[in-house]
C-alpha positions as CSV (number, residue, x, y, z in Angstrom):
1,X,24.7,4.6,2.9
2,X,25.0,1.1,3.1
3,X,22.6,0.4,6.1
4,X,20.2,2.7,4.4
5,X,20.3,0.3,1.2
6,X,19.8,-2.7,3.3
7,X,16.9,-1.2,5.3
8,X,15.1,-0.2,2.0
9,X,15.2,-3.7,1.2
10,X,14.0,-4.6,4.3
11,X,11.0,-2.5,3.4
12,X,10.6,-3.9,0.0
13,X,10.8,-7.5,1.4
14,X,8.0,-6.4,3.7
15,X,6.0,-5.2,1.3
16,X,6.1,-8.0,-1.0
17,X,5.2,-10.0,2.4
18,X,2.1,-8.2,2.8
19,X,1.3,-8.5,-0.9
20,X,1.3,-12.0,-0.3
21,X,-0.3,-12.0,2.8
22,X,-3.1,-9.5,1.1
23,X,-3.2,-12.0,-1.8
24,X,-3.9,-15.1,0.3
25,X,-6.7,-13.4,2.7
26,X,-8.5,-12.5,-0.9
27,X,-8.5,-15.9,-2.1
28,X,-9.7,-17.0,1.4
29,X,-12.7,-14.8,1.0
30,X,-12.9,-16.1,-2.8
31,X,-12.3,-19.3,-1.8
32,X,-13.8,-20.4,1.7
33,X,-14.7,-23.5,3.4
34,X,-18.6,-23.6,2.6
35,X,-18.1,-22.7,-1.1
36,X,-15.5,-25.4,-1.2
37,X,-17.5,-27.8,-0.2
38,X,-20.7,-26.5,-2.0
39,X,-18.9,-26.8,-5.3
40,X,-16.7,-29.6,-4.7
41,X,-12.8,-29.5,-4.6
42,X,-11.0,-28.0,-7.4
């Protein structure tokens, strides 16, 4: 019972990982090197 609670944690910490992993790959496509430069630092 107990280790089922902690690995379903585990899994919810992973998934929030990957959220934030997701999250920073789209703003990497939003936000790349050439547009950066293109229209200047923000």
């Amino acid at each position: 019972m107990i280790l089922d609670g902690l690995s379903l944690g585990a899994k919810e910490r992973d998934l929030e990982l990957i959220r934030y992993k997701n999250m920073k790959i789209e703003r990497q496509k939003y936000v790349s090197p050439k547009s950066e430069a293109w229209h200047g630092p923000c």
